[in-house]
N, C-alpha and C positions, 0 to 999 in steps of 0.2 A: 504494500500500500504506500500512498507515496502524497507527502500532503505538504498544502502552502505553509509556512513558518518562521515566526521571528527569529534572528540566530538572540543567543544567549549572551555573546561577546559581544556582539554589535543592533541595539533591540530595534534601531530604525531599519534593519537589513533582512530583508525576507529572502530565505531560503529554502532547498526544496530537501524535506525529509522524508527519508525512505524507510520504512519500518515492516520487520518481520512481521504479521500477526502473532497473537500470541497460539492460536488454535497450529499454528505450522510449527512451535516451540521444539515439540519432541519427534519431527521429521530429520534425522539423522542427514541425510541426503540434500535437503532442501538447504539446513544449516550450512552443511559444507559448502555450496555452491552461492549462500550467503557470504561464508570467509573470505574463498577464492576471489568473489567480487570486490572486496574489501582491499585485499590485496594487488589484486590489479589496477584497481582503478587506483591505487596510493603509487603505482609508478610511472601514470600515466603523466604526460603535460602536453598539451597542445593548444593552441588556438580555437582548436573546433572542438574540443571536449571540454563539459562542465566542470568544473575543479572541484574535489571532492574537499571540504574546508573542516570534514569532521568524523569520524566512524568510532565506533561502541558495540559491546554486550554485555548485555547484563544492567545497562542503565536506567535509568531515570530519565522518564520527559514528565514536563509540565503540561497541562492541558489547558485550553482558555478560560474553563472553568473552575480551575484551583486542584484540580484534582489529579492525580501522580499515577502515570504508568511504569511500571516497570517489568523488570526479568523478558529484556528487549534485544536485538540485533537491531541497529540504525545506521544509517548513512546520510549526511548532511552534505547537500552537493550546493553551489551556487545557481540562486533561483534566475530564470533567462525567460524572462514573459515571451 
């Protein structure tokens, strides 16, 4: 899933967060291919590719309504309307 969002380090900067669900958690297969993405995209750089400003598991996001997700896989990429 993949949603509009304030970054945390910069609150007037909206970026694009990508998140596991939590019902995909105990998909072995799925996770890995979560990492793998994680990891590639941290070696990536180019011009034409989103820059990847953040990635996590296991964390914590805020919700707009005060309320705290966690025990998450996420990836914070640079939002490009």
């Amino acid at each position: 899933m993949v949603y509009l969002a304030r970054s945390v380090k910069e609150p007037h900067t909206e970026v694009a967060l990508k998140v596991l669900k939590k019902k995909y958690m105990k998909n072995d297969e799925l996770i890995y291919f979560v990492k793998q993405e994680m990891q590639i995209h941290s070696m990536l750089s180019h011009q034409n590719i989103v820059r990847m400003l953040d990635k996590g598991e296991n964390g914590k996001i805020k919700k707009p309504n005060g309320s705290e997700v966690d025990d998450l896989y996420y990836i914070v990429l640079e939002y490009v309307p």
